[in-house]
C-alpha positions in Angstrom: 0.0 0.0 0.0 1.0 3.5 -0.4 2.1 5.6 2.1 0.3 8.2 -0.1 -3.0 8.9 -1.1 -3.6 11.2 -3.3 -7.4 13.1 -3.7 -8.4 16.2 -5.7 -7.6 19.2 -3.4 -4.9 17.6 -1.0 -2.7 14.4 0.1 -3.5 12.1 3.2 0.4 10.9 3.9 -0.1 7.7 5.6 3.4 6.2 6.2 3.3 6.5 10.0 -0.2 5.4 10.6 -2.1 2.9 11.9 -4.9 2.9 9.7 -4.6 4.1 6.2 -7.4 6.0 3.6 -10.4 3.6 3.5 -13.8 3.7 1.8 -15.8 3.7 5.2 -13.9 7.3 6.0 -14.3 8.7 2.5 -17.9 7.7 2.1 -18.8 9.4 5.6 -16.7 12.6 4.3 -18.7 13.2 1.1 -21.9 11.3 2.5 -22.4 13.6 6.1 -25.0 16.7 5.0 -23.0 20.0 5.6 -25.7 22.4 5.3 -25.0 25.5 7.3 -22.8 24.2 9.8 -20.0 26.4 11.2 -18.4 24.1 13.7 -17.9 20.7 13.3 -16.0 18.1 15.4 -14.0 15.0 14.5 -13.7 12.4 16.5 -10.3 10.3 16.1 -9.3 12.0 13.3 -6.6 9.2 12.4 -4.6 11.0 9.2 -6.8 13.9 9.4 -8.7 12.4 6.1 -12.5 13.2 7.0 -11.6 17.0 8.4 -10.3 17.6 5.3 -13.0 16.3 3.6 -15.5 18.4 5.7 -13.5 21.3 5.0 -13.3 21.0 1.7 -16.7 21.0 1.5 -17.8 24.4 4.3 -16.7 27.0 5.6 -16.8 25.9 8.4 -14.1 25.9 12.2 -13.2 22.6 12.1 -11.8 20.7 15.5 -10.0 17.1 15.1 -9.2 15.1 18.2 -7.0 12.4 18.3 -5.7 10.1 21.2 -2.4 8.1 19.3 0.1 10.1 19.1 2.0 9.4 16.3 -1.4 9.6 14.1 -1.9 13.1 15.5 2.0 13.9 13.8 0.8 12.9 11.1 -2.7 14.5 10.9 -1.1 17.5 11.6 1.2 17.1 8.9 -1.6 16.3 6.5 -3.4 19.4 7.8 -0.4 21.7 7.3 0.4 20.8 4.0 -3.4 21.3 3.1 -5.4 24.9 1.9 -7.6 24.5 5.1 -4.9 24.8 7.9 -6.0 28.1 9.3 -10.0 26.4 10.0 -8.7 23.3 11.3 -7.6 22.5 14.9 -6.1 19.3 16.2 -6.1 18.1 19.5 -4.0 15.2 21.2 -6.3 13.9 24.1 -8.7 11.1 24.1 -12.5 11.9 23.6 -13.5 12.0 27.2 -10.5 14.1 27.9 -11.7 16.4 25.5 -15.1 16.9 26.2 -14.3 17.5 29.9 -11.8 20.5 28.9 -14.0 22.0 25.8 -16.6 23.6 26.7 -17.4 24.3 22.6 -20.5 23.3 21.1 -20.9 21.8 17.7 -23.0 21.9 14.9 -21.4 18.7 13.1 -20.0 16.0 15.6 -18.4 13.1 12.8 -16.8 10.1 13.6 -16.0 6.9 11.9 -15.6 4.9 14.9 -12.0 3.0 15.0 -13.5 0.0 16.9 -15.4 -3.4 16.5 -17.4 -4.4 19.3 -17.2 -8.4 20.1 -14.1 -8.5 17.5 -10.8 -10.5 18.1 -8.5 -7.6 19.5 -5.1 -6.7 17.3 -1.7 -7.8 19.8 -0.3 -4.7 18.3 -1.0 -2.4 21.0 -1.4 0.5 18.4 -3.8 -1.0 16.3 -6.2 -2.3 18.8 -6.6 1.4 20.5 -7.4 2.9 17.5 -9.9 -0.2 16.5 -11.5 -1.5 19.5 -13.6 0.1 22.0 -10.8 -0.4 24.3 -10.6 3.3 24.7 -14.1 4.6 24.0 -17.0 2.5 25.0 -20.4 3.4 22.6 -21.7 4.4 26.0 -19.1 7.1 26.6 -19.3 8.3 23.3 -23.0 8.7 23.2 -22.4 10.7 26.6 -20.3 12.9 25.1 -22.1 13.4 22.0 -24.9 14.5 24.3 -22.8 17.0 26.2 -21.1 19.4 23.4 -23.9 18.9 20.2 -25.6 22.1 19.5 -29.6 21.5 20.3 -29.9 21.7 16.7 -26.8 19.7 15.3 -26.0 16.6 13.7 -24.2 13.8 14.9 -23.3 11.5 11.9 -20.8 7.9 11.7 -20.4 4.7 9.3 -20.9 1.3 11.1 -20.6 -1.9 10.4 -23.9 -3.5 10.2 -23.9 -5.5 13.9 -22.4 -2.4 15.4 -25.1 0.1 13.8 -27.8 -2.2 14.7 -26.4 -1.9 18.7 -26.5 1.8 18.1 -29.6 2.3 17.6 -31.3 0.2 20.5 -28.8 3.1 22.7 -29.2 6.0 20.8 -32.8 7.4 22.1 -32.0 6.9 26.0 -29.1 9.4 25.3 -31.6 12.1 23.6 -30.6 11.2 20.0 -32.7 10.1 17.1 -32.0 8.8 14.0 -32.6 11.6 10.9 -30.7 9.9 8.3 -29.6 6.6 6.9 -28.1 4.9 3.8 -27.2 1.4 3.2 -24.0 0.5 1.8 -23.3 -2.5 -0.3 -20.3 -3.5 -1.8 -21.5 -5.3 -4.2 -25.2 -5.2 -6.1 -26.6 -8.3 -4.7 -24.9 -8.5 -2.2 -25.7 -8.0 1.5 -25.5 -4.6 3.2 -22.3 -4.1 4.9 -22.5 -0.7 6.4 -24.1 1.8 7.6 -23.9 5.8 7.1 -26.0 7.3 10.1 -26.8 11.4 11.6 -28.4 11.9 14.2 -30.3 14.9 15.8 -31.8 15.9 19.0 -35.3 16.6 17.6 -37.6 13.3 18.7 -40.3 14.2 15.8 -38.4 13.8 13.1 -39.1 11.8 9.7 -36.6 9.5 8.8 -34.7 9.7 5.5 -33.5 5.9 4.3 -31.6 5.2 1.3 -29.1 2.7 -0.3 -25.7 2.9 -2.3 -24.0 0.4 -4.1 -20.5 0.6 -4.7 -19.7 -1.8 -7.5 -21.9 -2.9 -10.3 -22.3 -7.0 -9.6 -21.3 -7.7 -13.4 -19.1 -4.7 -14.9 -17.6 -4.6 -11.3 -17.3 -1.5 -12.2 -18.0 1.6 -9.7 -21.7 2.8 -9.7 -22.7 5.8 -11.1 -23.9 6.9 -7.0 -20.7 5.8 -5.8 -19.0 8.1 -8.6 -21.6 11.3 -8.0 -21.0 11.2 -4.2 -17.1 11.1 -4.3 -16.2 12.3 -7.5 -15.0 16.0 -5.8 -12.5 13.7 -4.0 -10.8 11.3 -6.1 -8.8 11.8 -9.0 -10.0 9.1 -11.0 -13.9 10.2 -10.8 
């Protein structure tokens, strides 16, 4: 793999990190509704990949916070090198930390969770931080989310299906409720595999459910969907 990746308007370096440029974080990115959101927080930014992404596509303050430290060296190089460094903050501190010493609120909280619930746990000590809920249990970030999410914001993540489903049996004791979902399939025919989620504080609120298919099942080509939603992103598109 690269230690590169290479998108429209800037370049994710990935040599030093644990996890590198993946479809679930890209998808999220280009996916999450931006609307008119003016301060939006990511959650274990990893390469700094989705707050670029986010602001890209606003205007908007953006803060990342990250917990490994040699992921937030190289977010911060990524952010540096990119046209968005004066709107983009990064913080080292783990999420609880952060929302104990921040007393911001946000419009747009993201996160493209780097854990599997009931998975087999990496022995690299790095790589099971940032993937397993080792660190930062769906109860403690639900919590949080509840504690620095304007009344009117958004709270939007990608899940694996068994995760998602777990989500949302929590979600309404902690005062959110789903506003948006797509269905992602890899594959037309296949099964779903994740899902793209926001969430709001308003209980009324009609839900609106969609689906996007990556690859056609013959051509194996990408969709045309898949194409519209990330073509301001990668080069190929």
């Amino acid at each position: 793999m690269n230690d590169y990746f290479q998108f429209k308007r800037f370049r994710i370096n990935q040599d030093r990190s644990t996890f590198k440029v993946g479809t679930d974080s890209v998808l999220l990115g280009a996916w999450v509704d931006i609307g008119r959101v003016k301060k939006i927080l990511d959650i274990g930014t990893g390469t700094g990949l989705i707050a670029l992404m986010v602001a890209q596509r606003s205007d908007a303050e953006i803060h990342a916070v990250e917990i490994d430290e040699v992921s937030v060296l190289q977010a911060g190089e990524n952010i540096s090198n990119s046209p968005w460094t004066d709107r983009i903050r990064l913080f080292h501190a783990s999420f609880q930390d952060f929302v104990s010493d921040i007393p911001d609120k946000y419009d747009l909280v993201v996160i493209n969770p780097p854990y599997f619930i009931d998975s087999y746990e990496s022995p690299d000590p790095a790589r099971s931080l940032s993937r397993h809920h080792v660190s930062l249990s769906l109860h403690e970030l639900l919590k949080g989310i509840g504690e620095i999410l304007d009344k009117s914001g958004i709270f939007a993540l990608v899940l694996p299906v068994s995760e998602g489903e777990k989500l949302l049996r929590m979600v309404n004791y902690y005062g959110l409720y789903l506003k948006r979902k797509t269905d992602i399939l890899p594959v037309a025919g296949k099964e779903v595999f994740r899902y793209l989620m926001e969430f709001t504080n308003e209980k009324e609120v009609k839900v609106q459910q969609s689906e996007l298919i990556i690859q056609d099942r013959t051509s194996r080509e990408f969709t045309k969907e898949y194409k519209d939603i990330t073509k301001d992103f990668y080069l190929n598109f």
